[in-house]
mmCIF entry with sequence, helices, sheets and N, C-alpha, C, O atoms, coordinates in Angstrom:
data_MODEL
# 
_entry.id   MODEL 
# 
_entity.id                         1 
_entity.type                       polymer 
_entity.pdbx_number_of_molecules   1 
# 
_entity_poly.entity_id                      1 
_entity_poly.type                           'polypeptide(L)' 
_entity_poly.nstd_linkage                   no 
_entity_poly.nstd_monomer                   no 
_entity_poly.pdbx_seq_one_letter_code       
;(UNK)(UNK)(UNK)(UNK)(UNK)(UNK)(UNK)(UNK)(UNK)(UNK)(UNK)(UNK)(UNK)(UNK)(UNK)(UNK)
(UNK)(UNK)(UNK)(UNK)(UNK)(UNK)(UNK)(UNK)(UNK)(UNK)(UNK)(UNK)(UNK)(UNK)(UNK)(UNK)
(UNK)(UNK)(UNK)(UNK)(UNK)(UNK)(UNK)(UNK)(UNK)(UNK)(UNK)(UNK)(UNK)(UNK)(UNK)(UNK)
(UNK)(UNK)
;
_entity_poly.pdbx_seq_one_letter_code_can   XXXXXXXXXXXXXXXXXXXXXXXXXXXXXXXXXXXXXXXXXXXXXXXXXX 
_entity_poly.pdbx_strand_id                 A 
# 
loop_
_entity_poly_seq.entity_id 
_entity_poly_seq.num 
_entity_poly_seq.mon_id 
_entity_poly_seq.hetero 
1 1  UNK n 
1 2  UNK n 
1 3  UNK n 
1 4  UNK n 
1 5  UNK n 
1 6  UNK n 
1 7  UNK n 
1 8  UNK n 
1 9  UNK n 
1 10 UNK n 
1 11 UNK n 
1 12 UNK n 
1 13 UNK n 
1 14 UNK n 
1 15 UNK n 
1 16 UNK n 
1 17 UNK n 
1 18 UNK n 
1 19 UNK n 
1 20 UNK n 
1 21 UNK n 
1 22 UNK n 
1 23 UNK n 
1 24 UNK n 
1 25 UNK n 
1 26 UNK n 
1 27 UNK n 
1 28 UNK n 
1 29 UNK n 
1 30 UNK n 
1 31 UNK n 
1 32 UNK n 
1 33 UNK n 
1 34 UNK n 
1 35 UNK n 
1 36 UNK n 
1 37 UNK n 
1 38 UNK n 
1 39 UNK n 
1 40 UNK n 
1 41 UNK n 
1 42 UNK n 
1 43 UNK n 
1 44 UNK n 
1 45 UNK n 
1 46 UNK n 
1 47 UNK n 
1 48 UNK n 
1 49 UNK n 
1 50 UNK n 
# 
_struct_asym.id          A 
_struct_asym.entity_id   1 
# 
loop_
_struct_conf.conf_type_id 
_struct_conf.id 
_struct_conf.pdbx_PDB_helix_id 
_struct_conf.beg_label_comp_id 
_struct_conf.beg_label_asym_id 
_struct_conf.beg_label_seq_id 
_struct_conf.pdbx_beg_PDB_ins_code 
_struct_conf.end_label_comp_id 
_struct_conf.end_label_asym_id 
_struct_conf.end_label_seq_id 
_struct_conf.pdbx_end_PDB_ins_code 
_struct_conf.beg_auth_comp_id 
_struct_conf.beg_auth_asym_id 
_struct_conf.beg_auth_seq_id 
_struct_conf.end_auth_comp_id 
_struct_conf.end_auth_asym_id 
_struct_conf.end_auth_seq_id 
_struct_conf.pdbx_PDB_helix_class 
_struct_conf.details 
_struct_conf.pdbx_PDB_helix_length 
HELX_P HELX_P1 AA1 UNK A 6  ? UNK A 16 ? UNK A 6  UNK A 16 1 ? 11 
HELX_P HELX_P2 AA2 UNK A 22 ? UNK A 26 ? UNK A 22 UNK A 26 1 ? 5  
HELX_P HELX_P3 AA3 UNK A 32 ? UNK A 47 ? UNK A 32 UNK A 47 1 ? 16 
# 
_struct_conf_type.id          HELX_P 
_struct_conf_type.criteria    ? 
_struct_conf_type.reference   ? 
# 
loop_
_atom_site.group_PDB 
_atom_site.id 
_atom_site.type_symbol 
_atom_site.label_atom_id 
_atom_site.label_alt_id 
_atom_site.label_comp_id 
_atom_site.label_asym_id 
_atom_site.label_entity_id 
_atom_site.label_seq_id 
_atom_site.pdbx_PDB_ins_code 
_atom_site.Cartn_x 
_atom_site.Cartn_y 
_atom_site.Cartn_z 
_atom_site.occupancy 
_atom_site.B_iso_or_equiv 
_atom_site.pdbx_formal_charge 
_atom_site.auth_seq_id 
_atom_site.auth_comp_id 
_atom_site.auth_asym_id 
_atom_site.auth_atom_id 
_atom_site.pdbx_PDB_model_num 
ATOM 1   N N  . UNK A 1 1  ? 176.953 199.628 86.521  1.00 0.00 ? 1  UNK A N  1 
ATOM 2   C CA . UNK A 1 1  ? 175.965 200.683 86.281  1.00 0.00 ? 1  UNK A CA 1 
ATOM 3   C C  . UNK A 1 1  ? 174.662 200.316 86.980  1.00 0.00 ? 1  UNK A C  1 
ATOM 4   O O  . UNK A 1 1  ? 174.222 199.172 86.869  1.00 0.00 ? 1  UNK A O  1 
ATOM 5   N N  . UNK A 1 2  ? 173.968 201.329 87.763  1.00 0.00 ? 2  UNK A N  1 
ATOM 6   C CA . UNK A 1 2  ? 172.996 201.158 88.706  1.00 0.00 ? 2  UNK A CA 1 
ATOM 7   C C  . UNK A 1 2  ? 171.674 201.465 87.377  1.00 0.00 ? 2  UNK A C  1 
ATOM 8   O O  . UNK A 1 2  ? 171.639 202.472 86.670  1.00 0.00 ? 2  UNK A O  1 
ATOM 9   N N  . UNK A 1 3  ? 170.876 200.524 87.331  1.00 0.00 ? 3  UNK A N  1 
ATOM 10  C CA . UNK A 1 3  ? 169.614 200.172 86.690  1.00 0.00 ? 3  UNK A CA 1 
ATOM 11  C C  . UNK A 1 3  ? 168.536 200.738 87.303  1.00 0.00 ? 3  UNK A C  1 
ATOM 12  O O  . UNK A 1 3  ? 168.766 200.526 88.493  1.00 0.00 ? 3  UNK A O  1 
ATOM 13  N N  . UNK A 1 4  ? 167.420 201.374 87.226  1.00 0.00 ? 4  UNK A N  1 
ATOM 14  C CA . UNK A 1 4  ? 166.023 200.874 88.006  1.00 0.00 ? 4  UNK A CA 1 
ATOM 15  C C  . UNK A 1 4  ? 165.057 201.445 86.753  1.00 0.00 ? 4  UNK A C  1 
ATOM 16  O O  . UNK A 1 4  ? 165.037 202.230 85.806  1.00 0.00 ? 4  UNK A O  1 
ATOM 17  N N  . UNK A 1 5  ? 164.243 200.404 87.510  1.00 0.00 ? 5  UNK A N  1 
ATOM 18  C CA . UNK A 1 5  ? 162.702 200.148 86.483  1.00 0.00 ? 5  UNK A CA 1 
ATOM 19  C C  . UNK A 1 5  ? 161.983 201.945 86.994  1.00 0.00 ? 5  UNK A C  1 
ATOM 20  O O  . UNK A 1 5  ? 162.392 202.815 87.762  1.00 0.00 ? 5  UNK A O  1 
ATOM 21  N N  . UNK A 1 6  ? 160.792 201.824 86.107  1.00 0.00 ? 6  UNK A N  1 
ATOM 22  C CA . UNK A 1 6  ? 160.284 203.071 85.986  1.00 0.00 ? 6  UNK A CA 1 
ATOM 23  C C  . UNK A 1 6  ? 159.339 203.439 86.687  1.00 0.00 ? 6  UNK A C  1 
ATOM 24  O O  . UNK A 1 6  ? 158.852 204.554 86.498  1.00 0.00 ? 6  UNK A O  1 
ATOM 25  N N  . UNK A 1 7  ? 158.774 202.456 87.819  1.00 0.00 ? 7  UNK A N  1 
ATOM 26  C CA . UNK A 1 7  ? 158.253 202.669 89.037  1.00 0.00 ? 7  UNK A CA 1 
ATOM 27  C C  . UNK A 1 7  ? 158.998 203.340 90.123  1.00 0.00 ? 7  UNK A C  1 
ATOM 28  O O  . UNK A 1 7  ? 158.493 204.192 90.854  1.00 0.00 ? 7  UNK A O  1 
ATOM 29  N N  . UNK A 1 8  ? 160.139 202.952 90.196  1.00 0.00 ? 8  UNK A N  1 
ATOM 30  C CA . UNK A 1 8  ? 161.098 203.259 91.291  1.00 0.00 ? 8  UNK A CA 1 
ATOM 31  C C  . UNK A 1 8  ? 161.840 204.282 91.376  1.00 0.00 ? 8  UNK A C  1 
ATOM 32  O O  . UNK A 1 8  ? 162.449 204.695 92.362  1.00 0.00 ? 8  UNK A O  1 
ATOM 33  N N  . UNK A 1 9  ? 161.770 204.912 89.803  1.00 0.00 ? 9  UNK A N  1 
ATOM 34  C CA . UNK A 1 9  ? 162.200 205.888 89.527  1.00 0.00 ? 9  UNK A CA 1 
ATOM 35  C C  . UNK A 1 9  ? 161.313 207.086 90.334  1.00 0.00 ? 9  UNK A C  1 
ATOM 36  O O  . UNK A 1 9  ? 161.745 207.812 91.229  1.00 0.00 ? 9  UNK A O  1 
ATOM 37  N N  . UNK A 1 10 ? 160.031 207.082 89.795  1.00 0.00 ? 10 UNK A N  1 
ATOM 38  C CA . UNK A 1 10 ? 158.722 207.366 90.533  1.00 0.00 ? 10 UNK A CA 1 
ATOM 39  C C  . UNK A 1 10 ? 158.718 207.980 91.511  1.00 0.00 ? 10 UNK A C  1 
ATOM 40  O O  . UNK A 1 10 ? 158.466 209.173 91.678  1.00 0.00 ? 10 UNK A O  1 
ATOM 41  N N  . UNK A 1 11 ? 159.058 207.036 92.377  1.00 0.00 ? 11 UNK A N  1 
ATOM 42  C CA . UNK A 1 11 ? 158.976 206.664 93.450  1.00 0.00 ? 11 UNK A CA 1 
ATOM 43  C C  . UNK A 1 11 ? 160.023 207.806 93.863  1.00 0.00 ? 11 UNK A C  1 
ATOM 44  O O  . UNK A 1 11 ? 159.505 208.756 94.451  1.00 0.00 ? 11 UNK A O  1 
ATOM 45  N N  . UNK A 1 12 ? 161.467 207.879 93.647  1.00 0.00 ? 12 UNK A N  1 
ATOM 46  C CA . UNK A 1 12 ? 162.478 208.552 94.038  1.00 0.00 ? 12 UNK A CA 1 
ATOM 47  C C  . UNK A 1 12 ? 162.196 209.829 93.846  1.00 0.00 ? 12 UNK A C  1 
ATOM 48  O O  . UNK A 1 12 ? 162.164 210.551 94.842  1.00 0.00 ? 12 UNK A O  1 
ATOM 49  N N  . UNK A 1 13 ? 161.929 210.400 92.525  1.00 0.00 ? 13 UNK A N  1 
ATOM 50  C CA . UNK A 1 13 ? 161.574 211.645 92.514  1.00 0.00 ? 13 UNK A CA 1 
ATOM 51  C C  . UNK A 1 13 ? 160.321 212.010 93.582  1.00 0.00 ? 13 UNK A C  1 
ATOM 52  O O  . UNK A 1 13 ? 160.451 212.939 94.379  1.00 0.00 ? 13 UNK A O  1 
ATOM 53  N N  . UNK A 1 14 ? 159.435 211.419 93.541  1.00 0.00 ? 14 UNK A N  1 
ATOM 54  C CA . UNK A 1 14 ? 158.380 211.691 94.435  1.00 0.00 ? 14 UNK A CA 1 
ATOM 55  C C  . UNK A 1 14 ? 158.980 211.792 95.817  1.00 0.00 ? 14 UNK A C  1 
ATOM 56  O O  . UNK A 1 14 ? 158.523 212.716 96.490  1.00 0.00 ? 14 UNK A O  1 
ATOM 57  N N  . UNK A 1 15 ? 159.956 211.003 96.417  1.00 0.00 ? 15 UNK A N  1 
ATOM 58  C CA . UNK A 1 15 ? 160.429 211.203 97.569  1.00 0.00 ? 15 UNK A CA 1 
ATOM 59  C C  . UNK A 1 15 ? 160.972 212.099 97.841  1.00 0.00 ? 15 UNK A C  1 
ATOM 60  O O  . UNK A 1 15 ? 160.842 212.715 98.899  1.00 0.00 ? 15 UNK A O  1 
ATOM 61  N N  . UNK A 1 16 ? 162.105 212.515 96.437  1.00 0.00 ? 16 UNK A N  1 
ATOM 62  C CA . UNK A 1 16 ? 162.946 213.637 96.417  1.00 0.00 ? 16 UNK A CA 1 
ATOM 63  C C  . UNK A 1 16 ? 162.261 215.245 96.486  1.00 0.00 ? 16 UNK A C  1 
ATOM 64  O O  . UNK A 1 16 ? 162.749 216.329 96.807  1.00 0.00 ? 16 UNK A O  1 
ATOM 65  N N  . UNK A 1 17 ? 160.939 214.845 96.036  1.00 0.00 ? 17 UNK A N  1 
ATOM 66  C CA . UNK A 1 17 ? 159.757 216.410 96.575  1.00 0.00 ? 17 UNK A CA 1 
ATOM 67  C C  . UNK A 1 17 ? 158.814 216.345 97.352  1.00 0.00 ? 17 UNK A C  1 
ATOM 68  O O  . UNK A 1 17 ? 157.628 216.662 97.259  1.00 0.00 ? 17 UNK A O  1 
ATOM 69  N N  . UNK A 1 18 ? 159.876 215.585 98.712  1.00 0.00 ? 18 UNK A N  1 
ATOM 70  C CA . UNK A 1 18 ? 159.089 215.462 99.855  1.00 0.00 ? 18 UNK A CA 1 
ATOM 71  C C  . UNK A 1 18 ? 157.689 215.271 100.078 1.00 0.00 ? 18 UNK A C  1 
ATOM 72  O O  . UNK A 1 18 ? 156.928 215.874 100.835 1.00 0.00 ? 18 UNK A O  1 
ATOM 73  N N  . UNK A 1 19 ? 157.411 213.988 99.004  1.00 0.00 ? 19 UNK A N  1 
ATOM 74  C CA . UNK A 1 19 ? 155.812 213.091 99.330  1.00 0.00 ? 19 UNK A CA 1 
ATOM 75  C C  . UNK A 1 19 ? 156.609 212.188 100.419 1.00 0.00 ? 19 UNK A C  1 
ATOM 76  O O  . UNK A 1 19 ? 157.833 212.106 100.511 1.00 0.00 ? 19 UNK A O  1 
ATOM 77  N N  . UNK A 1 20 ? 155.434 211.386 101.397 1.00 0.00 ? 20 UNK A N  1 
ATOM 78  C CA . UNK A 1 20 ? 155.851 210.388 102.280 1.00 0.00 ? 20 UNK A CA 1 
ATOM 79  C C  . UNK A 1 20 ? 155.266 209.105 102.052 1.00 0.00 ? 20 UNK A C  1 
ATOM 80  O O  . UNK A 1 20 ? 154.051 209.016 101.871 1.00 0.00 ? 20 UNK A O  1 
ATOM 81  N N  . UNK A 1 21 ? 155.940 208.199 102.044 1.00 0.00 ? 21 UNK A N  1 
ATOM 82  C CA . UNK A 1 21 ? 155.188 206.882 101.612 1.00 0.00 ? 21 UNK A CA 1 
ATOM 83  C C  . UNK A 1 21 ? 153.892 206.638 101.224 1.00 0.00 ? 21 UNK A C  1 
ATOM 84  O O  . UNK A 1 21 ? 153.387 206.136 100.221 1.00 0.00 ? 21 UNK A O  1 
ATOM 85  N N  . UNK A 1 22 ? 153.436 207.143 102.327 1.00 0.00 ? 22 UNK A N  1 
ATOM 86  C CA . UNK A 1 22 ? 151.793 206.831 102.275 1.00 0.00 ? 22 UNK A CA 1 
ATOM 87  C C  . UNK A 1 22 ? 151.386 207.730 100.817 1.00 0.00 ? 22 UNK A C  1 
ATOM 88  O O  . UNK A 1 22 ? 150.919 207.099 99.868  1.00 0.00 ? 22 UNK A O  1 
ATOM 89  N N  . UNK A 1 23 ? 151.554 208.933 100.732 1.00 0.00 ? 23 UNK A N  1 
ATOM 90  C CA . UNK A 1 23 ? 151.438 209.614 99.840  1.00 0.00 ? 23 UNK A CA 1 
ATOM 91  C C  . UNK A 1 23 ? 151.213 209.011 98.335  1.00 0.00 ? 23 UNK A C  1 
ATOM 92  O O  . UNK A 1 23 ? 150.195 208.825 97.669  1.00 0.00 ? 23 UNK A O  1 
ATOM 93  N N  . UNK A 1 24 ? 152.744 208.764 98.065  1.00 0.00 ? 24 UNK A N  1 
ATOM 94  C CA . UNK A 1 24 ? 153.039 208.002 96.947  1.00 0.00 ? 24 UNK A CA 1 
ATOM 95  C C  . UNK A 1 24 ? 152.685 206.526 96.960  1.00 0.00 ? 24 UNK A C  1 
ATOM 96  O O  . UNK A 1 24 ? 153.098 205.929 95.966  1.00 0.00 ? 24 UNK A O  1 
ATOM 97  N N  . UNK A 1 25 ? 152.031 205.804 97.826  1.00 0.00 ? 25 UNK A N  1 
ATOM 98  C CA . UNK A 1 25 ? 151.659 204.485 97.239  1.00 0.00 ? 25 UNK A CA 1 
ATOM 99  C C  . UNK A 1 25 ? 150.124 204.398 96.310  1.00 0.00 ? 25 UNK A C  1 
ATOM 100 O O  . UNK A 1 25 ? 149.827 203.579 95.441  1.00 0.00 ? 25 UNK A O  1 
ATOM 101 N N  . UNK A 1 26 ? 149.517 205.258 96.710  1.00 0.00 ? 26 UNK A N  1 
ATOM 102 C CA . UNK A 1 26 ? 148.024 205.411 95.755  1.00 0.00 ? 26 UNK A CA 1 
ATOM 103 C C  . UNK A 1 26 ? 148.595 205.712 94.269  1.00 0.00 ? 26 UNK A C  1 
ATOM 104 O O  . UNK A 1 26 ? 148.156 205.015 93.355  1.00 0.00 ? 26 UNK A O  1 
ATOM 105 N N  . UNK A 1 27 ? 149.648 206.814 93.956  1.00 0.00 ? 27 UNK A N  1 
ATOM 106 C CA . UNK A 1 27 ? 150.142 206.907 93.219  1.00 0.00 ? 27 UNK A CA 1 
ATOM 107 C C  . UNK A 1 27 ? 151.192 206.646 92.393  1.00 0.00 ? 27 UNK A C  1 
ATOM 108 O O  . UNK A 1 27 ? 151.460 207.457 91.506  1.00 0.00 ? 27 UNK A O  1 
ATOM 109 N N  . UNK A 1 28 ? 151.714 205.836 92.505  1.00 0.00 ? 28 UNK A N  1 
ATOM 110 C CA . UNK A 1 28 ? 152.000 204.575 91.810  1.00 0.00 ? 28 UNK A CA 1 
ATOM 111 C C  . UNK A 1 28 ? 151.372 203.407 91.933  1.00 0.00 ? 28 UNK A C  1 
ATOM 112 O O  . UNK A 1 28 ? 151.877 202.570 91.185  1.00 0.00 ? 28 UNK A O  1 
ATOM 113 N N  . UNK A 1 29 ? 150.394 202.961 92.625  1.00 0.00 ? 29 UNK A N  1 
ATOM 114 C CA . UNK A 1 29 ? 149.786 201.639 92.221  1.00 0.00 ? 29 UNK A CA 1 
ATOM 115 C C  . UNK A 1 29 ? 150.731 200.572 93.770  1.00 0.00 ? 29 UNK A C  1 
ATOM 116 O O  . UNK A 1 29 ? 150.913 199.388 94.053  1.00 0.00 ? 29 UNK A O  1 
ATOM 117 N N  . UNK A 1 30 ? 150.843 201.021 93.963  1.00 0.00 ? 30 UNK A N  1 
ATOM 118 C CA . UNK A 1 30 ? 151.803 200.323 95.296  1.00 0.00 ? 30 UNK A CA 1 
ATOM 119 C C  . UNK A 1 30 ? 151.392 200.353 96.812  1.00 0.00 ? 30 UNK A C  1 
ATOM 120 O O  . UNK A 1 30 ? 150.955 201.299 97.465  1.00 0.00 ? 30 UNK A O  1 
ATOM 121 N N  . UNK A 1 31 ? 151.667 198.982 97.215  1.00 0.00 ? 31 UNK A N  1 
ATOM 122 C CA . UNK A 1 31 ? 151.420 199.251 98.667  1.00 0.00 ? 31 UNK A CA 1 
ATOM 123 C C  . UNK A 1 31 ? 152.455 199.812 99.420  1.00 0.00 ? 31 UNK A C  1 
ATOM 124 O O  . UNK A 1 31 ? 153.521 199.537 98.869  1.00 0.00 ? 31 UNK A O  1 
ATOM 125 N N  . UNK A 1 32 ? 152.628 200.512 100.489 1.00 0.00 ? 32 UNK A N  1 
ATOM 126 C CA . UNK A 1 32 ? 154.034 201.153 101.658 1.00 0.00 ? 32 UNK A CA 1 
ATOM 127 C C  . UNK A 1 32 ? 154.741 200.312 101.715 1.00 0.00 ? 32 UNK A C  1 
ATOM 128 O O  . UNK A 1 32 ? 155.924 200.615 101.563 1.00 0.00 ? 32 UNK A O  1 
ATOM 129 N N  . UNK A 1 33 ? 154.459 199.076 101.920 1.00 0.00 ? 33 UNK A N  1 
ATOM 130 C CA . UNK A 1 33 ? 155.528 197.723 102.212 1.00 0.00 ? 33 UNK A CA 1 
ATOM 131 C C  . UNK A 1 33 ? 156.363 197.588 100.572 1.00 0.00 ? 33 UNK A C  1 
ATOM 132 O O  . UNK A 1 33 ? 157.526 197.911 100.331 1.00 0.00 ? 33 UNK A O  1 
ATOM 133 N N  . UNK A 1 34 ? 155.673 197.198 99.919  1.00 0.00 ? 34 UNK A N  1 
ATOM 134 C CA . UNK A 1 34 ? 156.398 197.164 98.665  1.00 0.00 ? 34 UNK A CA 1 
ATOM 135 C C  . UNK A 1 34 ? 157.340 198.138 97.947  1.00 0.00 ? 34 UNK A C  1 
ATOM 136 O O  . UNK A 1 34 ? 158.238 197.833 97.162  1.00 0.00 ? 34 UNK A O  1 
ATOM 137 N N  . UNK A 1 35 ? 156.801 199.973 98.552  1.00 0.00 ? 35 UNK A N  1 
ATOM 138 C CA . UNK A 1 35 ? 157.539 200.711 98.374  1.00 0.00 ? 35 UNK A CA 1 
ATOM 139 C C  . UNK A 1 35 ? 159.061 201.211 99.100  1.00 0.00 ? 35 UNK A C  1 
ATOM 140 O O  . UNK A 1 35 ? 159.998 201.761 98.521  1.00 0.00 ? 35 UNK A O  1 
ATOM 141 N N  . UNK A 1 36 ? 158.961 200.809 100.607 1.00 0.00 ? 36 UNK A N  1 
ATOM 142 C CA . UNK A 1 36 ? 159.777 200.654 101.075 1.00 0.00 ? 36 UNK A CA 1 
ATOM 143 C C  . UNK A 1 36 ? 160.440 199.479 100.890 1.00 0.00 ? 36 UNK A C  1 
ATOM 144 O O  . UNK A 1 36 ? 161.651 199.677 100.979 1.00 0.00 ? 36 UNK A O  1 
ATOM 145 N N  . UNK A 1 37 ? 160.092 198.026 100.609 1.00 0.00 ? 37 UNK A N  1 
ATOM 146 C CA . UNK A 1 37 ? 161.490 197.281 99.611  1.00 0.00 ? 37 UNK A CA 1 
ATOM 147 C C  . UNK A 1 37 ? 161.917 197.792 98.829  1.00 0.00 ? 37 UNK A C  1 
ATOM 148 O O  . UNK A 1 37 ? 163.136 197.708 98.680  1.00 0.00 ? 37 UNK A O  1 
ATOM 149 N N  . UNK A 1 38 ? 161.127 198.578 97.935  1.00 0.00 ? 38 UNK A N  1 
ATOM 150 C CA . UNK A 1 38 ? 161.968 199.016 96.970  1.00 0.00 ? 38 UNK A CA 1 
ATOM 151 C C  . UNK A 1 38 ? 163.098 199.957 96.903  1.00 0.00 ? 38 UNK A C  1 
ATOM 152 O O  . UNK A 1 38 ? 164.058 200.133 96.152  1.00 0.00 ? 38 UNK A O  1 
ATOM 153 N N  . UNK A 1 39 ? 162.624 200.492 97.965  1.00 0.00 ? 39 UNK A N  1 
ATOM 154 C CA . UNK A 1 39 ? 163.822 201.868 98.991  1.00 0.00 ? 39 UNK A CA 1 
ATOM 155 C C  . UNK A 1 39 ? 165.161 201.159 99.172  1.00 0.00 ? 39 UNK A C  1 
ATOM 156 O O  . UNK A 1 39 ? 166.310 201.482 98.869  1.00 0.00 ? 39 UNK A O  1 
ATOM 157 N N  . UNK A 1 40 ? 164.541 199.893 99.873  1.00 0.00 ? 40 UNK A N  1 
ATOM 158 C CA . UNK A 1 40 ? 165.806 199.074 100.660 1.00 0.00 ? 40 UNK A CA 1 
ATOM 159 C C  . UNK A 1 40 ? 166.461 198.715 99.352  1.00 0.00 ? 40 UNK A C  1 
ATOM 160 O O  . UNK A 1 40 ? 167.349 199.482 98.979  1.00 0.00 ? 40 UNK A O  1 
ATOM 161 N N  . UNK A 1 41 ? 166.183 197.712 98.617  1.00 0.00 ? 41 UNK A N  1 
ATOM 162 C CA . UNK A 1 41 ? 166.901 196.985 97.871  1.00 0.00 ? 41 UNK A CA 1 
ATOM 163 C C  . UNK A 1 41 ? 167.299 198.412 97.019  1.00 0.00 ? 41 UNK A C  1 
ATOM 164 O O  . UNK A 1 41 ? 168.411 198.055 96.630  1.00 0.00 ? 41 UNK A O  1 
ATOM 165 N N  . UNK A 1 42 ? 167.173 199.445 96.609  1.00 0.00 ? 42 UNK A N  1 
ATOM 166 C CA . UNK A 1 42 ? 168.083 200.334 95.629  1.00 0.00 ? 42 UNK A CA 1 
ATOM 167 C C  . UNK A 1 42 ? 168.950 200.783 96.417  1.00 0.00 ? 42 UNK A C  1 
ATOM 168 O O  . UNK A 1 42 ? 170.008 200.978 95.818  1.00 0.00 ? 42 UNK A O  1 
ATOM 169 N N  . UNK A 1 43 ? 169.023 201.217 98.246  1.00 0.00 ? 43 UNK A N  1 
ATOM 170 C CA . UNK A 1 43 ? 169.920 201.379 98.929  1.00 0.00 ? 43 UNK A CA 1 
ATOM 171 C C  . UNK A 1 43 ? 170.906 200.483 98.905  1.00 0.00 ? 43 UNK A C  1 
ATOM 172 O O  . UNK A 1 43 ? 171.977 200.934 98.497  1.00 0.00 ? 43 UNK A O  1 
ATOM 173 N N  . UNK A 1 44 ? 170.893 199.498 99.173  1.00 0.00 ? 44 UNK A N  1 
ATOM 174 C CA . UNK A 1 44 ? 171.568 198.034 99.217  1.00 0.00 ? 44 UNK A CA 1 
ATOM 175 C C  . UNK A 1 44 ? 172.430 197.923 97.578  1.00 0.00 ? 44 UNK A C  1 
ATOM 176 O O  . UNK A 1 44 ? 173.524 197.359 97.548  1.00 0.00 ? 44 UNK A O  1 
ATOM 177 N N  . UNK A 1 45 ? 171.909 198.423 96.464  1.00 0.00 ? 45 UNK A N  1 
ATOM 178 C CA . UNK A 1 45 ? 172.322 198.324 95.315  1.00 0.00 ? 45 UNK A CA 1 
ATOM 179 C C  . UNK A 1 45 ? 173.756 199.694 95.040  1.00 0.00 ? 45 UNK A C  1 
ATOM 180 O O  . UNK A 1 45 ? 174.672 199.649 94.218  1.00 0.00 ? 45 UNK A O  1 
ATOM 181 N N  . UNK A 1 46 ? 173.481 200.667 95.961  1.00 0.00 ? 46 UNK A N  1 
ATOM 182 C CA . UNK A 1 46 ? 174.084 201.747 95.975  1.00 0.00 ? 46 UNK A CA 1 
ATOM 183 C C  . UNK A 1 46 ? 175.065 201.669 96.870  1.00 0.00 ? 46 UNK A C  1 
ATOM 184 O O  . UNK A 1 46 ? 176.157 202.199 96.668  1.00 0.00 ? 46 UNK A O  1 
ATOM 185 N N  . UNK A 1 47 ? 174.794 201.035 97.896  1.00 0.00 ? 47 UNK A N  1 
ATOM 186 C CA . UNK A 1 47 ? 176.036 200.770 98.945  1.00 0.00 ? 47 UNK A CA 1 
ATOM 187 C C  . UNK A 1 47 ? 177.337 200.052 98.259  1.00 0.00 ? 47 UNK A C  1 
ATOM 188 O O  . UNK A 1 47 ? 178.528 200.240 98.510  1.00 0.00 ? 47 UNK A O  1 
ATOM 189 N N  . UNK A 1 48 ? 176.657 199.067 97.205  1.00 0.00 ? 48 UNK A N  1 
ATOM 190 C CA . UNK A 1 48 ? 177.543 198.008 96.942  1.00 0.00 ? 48 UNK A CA 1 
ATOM 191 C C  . UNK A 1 48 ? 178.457 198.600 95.420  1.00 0.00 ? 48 UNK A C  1 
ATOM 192 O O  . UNK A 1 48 ? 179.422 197.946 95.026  1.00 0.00 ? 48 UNK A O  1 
ATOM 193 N N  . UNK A 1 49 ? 177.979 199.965 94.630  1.00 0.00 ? 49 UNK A N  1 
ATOM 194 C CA . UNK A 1 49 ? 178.856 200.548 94.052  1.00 0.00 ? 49 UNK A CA 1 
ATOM 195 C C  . UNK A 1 49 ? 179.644 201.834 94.478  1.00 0.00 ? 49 UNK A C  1 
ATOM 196 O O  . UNK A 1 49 ? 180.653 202.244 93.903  1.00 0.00 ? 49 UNK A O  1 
ATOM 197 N N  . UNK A 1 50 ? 178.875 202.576 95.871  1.00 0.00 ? 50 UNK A N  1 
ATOM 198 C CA . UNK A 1 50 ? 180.048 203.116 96.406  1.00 0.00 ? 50 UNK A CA 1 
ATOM 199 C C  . UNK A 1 50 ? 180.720 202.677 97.513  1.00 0.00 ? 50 UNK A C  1 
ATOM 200 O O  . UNK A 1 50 ? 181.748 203.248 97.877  1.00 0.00 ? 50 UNK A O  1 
# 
């Protein structure tokens, strides 16, 4: 079962209504770099259950 914390969640929906990084890092408290790990590593988490 795929987990994520409640930033990242955030993060996804916000992506999913077409904000762009930059967008969403003021709003969550995040820098672009940190938000895009967080992209990667839930991709990487999703690859590996489908």
């Amino acid at each position: 079962l795929l987990t994520v914390d409640r930033r990242t969640l955030q993060i996804i929906l916000l992506k999913m209504q077409g904000y762009s990084t930059k967008e969403i890092a003021p709003l969550v408290g995040l820098t672009t770099g940190a938000i895009y790990a967080r992209l990667y590593h839930l991709r990487k988490k999703l690859r590996k259950i489908l």
